[in-house]
VOGU-3710 file (C-alpha; in Angstrom, 3 decimals, decimal comma):
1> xxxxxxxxxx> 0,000/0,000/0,000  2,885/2,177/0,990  4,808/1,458/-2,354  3,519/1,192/-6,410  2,824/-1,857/-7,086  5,281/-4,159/-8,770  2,607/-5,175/-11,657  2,649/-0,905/-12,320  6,339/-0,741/-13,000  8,302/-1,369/-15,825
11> xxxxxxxxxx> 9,599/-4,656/-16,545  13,055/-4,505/-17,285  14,854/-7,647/-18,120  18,509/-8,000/-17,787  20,096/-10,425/-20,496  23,825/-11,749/-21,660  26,378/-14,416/-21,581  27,226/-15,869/-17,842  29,657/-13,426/-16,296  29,012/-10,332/-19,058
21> xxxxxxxxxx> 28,406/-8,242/-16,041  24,733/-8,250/-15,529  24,467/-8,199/-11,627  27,545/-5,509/-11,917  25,477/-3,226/-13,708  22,025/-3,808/-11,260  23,969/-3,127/-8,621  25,711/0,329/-10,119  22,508/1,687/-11,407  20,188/1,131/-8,287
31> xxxxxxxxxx> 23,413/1,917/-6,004  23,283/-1,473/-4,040  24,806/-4,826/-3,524  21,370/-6,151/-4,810  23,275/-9,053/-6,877  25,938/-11,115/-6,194  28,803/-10,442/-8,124  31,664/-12,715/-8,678  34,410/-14,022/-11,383  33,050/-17,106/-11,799
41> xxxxxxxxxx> 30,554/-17,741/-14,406  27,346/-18,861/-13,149  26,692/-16,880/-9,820  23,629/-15,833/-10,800  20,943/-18,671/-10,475  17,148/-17,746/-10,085  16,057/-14,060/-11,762  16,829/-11,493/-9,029  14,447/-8,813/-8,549  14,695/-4,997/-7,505
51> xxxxxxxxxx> 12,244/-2,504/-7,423  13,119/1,267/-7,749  12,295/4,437/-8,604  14,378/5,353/-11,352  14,651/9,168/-12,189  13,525/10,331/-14,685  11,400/6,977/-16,068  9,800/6,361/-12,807  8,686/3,084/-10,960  10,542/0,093/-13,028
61> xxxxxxxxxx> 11,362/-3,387/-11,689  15,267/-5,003/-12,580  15,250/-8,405/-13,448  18,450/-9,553/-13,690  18,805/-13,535/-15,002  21,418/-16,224/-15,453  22,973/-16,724/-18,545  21,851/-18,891/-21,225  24,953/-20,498/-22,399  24,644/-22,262/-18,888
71> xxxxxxxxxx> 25,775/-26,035/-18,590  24,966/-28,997/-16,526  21,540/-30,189/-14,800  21,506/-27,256/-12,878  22,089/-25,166/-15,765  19,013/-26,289/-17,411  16,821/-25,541/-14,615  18,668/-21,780/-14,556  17,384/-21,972/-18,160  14,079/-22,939/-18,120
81> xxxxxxxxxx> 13,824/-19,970/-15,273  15,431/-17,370/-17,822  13,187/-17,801/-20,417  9,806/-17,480/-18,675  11,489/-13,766/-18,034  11,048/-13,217/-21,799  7,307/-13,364/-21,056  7,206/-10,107/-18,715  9,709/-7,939/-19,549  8,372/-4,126/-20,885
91> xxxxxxxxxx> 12,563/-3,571/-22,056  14,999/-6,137/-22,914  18,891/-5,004/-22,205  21,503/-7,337/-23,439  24,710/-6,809/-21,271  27,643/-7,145/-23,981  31,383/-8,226/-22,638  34,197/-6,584/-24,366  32,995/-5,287/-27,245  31,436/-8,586/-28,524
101> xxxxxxxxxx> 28,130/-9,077/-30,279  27,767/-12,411/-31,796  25,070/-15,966/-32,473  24,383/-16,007/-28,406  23,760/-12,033/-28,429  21,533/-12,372/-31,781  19,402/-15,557/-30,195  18,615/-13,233/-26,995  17,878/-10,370/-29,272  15,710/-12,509/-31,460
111> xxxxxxxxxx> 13,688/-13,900/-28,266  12,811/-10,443/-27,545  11,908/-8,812/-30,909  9,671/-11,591/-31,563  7,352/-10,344/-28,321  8,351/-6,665/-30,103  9,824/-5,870/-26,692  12,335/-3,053/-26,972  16,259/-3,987/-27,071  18,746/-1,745/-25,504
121> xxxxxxxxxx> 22,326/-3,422/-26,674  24,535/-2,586/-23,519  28,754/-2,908/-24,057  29,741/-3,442/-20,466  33,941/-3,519/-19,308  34,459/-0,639/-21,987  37,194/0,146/-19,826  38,788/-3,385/-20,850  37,781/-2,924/-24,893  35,222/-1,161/-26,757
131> xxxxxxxxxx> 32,843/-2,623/-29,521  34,387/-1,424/-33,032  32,557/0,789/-35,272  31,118/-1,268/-37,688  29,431/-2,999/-35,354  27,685/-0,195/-33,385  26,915/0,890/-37,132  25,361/-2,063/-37,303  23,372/-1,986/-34,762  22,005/1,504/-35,364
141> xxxxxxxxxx> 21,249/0,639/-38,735  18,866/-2,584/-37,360  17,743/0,396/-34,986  19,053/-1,272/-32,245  19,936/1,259/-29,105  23,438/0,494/-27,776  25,555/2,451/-25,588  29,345/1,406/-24,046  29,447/1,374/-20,367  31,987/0,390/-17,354
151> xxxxxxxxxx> 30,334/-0,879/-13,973  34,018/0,632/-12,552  34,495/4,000/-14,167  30,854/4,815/-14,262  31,395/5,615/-17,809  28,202/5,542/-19,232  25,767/5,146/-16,378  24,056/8,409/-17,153  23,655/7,747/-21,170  21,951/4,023/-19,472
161> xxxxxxxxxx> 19,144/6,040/-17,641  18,540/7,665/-20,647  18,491/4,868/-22,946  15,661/3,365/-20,661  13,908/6,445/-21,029  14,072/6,950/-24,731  13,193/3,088/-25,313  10,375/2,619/-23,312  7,556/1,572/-24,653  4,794/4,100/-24,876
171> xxxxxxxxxx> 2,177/1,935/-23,265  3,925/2,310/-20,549  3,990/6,301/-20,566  0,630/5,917/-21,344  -1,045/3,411/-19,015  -4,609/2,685/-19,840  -6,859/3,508/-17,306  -9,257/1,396/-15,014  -12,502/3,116/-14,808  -12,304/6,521/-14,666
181> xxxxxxxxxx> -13,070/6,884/-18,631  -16,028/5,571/-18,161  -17,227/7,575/-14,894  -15,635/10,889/-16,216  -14,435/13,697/-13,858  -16,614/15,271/-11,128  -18,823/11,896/-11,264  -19,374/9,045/-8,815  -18,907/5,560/-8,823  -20,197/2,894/-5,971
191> xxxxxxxxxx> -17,340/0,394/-5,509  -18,830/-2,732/-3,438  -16,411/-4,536/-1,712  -17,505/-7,884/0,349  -16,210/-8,639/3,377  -15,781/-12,281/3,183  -12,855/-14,732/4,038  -11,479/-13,578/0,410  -11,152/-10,055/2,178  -7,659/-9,288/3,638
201> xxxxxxxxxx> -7,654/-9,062/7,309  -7,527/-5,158/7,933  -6,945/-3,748/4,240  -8,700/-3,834/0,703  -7,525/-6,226/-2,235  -5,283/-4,922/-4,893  -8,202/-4,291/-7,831  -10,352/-2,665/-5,177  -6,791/-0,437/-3,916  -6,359/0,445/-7,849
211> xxxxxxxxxx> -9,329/1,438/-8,465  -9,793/4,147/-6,069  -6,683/5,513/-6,684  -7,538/5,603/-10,509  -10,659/7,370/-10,039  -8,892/9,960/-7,790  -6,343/10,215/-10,378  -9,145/11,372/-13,134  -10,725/13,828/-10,534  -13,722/10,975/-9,931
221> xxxxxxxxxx> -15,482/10,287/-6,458  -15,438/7,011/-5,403  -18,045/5,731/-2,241  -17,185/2,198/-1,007  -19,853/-0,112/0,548  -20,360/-3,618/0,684  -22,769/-5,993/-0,817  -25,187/-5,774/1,802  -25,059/-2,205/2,172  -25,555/-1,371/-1,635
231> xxxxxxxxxx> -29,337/-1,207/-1,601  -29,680/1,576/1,257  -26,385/3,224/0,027  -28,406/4,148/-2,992  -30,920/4,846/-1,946  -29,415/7,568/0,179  -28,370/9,491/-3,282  -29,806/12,381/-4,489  -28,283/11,533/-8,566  -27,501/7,984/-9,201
241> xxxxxxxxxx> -23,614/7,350/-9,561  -22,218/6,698/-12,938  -21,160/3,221/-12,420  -21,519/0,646/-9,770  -18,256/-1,905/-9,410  -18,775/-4,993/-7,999  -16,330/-7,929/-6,427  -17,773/-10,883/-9,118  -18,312/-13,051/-6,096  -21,230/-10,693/-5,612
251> xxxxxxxxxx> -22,852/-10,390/-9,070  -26,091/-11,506/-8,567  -26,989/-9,336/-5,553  -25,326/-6,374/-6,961  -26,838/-6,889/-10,148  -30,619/-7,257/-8,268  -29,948/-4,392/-5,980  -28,937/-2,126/-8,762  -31,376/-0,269/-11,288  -30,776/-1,673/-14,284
261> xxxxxxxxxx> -30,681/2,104/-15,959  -27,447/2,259/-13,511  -24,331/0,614/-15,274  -22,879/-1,976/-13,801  -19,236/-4,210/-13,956  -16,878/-6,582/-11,887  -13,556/-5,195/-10,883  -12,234/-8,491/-12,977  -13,840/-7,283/-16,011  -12,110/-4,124/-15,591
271> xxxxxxxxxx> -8,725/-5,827/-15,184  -9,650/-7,429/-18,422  -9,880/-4,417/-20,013  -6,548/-3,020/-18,051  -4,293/-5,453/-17,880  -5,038/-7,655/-21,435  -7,537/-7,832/-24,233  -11,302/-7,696/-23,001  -12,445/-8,525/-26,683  -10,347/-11,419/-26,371
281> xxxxxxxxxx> -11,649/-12,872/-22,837  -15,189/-11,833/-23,759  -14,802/-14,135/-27,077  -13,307/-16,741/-24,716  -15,861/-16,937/-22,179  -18,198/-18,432/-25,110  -16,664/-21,091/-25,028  -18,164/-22,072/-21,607  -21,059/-23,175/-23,746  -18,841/-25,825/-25,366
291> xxxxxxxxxx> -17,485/-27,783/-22,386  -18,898/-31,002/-21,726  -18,542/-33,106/-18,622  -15,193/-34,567/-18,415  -13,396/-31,649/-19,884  -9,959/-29,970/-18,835  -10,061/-26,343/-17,731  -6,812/-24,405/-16,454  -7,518/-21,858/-13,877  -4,349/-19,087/-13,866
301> xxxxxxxxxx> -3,318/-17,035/-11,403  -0,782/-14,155/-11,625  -0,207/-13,944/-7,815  0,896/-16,951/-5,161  -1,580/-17,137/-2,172  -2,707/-19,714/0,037  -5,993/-21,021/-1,193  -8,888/-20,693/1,382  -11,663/-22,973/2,246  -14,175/-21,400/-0,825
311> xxxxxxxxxx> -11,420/-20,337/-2,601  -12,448/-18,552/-6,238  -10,349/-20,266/-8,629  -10,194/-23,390/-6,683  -13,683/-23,728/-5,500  -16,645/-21,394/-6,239  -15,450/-20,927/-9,978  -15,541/-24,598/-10,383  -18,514/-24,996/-8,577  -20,568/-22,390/-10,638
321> xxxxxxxxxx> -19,240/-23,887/-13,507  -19,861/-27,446/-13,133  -23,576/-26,760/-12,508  -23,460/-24,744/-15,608  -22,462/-27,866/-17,848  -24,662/-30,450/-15,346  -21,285/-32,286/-15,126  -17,942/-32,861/-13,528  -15,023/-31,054/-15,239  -11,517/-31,486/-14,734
331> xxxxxxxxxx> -9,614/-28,378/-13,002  -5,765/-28,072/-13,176  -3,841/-24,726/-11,415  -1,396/-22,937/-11,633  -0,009/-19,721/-9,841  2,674/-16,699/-9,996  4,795/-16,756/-13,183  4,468/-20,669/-13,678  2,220/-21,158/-17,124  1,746/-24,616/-18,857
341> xxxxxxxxxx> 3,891/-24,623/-21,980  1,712/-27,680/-23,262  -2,292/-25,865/-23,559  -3,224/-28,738/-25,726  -4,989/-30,397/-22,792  -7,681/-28,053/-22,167  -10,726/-26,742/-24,026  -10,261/-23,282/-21,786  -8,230/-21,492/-19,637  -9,675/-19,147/-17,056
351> xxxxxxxxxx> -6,986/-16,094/-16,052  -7,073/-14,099/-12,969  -7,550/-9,979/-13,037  -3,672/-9,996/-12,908  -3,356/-7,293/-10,620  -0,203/-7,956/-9,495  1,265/-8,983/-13,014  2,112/-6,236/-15,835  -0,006/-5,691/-18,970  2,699/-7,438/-20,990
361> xxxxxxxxxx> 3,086/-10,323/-19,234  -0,801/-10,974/-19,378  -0,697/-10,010/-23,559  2,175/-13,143/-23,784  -0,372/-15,419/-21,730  -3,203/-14,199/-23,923  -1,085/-14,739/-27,118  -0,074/-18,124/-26,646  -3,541/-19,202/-25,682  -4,303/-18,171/-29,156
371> xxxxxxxxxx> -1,131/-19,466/-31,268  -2,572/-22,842/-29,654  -6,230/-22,460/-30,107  -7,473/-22,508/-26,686  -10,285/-20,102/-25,900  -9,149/-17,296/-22,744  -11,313/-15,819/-20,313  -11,220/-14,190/-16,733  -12,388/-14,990/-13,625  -15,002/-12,084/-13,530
381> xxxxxxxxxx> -16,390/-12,813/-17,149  -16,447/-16,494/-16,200  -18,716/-15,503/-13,202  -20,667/-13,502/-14,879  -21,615/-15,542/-18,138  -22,225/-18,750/-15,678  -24,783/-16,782/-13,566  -26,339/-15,461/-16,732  -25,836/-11,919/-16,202  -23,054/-11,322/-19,156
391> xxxxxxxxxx> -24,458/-8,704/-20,986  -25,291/-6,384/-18,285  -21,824/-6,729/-16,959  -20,401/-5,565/-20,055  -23,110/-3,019/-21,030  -19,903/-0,268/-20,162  -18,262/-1,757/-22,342  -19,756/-1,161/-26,063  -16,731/-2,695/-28,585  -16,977/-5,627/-26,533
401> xxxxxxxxxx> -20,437/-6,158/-26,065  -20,896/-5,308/-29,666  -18,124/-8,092/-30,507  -19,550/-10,983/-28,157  -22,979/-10,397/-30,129  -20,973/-11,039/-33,332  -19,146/-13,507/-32,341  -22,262/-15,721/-30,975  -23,873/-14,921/-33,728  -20,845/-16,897/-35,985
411> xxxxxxxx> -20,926/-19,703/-33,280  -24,954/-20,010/-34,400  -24,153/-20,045/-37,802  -21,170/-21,839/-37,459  -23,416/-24,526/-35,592  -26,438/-24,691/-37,696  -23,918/-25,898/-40,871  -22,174/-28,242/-38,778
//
């Protein structure tokens, strides 16, 4: 609460060869012994993490990662943890040794281009040797920033922040907003929040926390009440607000209690919208209508918590579901940055808000879903279209309302030849 949010900073991915000088330059550029730094090649094991506040960019989050050209067991497993990195990073840097740029250098650069992530080409030890200048022509010519830089002079520290500057991506600059676009400035919006055992003892949950702020941030009001409260709390308004924002386990009283001339969402579907590609998820929650008992469903979750007793992924989602289809279904889970490489198992996957991942690292998840052919939703559209109250949950929402009508309306067709 006290700091931003490590899913609202930018994602910036340290890459190279084992002992190029990677945890040498986190350490110089956030001023702290956050790596371990040593001559022998390999130190570096899981990603290491550091979250600052990086003049003049802003919040960002380091991640700084083992090398690739790793050997052994061990090596693999430092690997395999390397490359889910790809998946999240806003800005790739790849930390050069000695002037060299070469295969290794081009595979990393490759891995990154192909999730058009921006590449920042970093010459570290330039006190040792310096790239030549063909190859920085190179590199400008393939538009590829580079800059030489010594962890031990400080040479070239200050043209590093500004590298990050000029290279991040504009998404980033210009976050998309929660809600406040669609309650407008001097306007009100209910937020109901239940207090349940999903409810953090003593605090509000991270899309709840967001959401104010974002409404504060567009000059919005915001009034906060719960579930049981909602029918009396507007009742008690002279103009009704602009938009009432539910917690999904709470859609069908919200939905009752609330006029239907008064729009109404989840703060999942939101996170849809802010985090990844509601047009996408709404398409993907048709699919719901497809399962039959005995099917596989994958139920995704950005954060790692300790599932309760009615847990939402775990429990009530199934639940809802499996009395939508009138059948048992098969659940698998995972949680945090861990994502099933093989999707060929299931016939969907259900994704968390993602509150506490970044936008890109949801767009990757969202993108291999559909390079394999597996339909994506959320939890909140899930909810929502299982409790038959989909279209009024995305009446705020007219490309994507206007899309899942199109879309159902090829699924008919689609249907009525087969």
């Amino acid at each position: 609460m006290r700091s931003t949010p490590k899913s609202m900073r930018l994602h910036i991915g340290l890459f190279g060869r084992r002992n190029a000088g990677k945890s040498s330059l986190l350490n110089a550029v956030t001023a702290q012994q956050v790596s371990i730094v040593s001559p022998v090649a390999g130190t570096t094991t899981d990603p290491v993490e550091k979250a600052m506040e990086l003049l003049p960019l802003g919040p960002v989050l380091f991640i700084d990662t083992a090398g690739l050209d790793d050997e052994g067991t061990l090596g693999e497993l430092r690997k395999e943890r390397t490359r889910a990195v790809f998946e999240r990073v806003d800005l790739g840097v790849i930390v050069c040794q000695e002037g060299e740029w070469g295969a290794y250098e081009e595979m990393l650069f490759s891995e990154l281009d192909q999730r058009k992530v921006p590449v920042i080409a970093v010459f570290n030890k330039s006190d040792i040797k310096r790239p030549d200048t063909a190859l920085l022509n190179m590199l400008s010519a393939r538009k590829i920033a580079s800059l030489c830089l010594s962890t031990i002079t400080g040479e070239g520290l200050g043209d590093f922040r500004q590298a990050l500057l000029d290279s991040a991506p504009a998404d980033f600059v210009e976050q998309p907003v929660i809600l406040r676009d669609l309650v407008g400035a001097g306007e009100l919006a209910v937020l109901v929040t239940p207090i349940d055992k999903e409810a953090p003892k003593g605090r509000l949950i991270m899309p709840q926390v967001q959401s104010i702020r974002d409404l504060l941030d567009g000059d919005a009001s915001c009034l906060v009440t719960t579930d049981k409260g909602l029918a009396a709390t507007l009742a008690k308004l002279k103009e009704p607000p602009k938009l009432v924002v539910t917690d999904s386990q709470a859609f069908l009283k919200v939905a009752a209690d609330t006029p239907s001339h008064i729009p109404m969402t989840g703060f999942s579907i939101l996170f849809s919208r802010y985090r990844g590609d509601l047009v996408t998820q709404v398409e993907g929650a048709l699919a719901i209508d497809s399962l039959k008992p005995g099917d596989r469903v994958l139920i995704a979750e950005s954060c790692s918590h300790h599932p309760i007793e009615d847990d939402i992924g775990r429990v009530k989602i199934p639940q809802w579901l499996m009395k939508y289809v009138q059948g048992e279904l098969i659940f698998d889970s995972v949680q945090g940055h861990d994502f099933k490489m093989d999707l060929s198992p299931y016939k969907l996957v259900i994704h968390c808000g993602a509150c506490v991942t970044n936008r890109r690292a949801m767009l990757n998840r969202l993108l291999r879903c559909r390079k394999a052919g597996i339909p994506v939703t959320n939890y909140g559209l899930t909810i929502a279209y299982s409790l038959g109250i989909f279209e009024r949950a995305l009446e705020p929402f007219p490309d994507a309302l206007a899309a899942y009508e199109k879309h159902k309306l090829y699924l008919k067709a689609k249907n009525t030849e087969a």
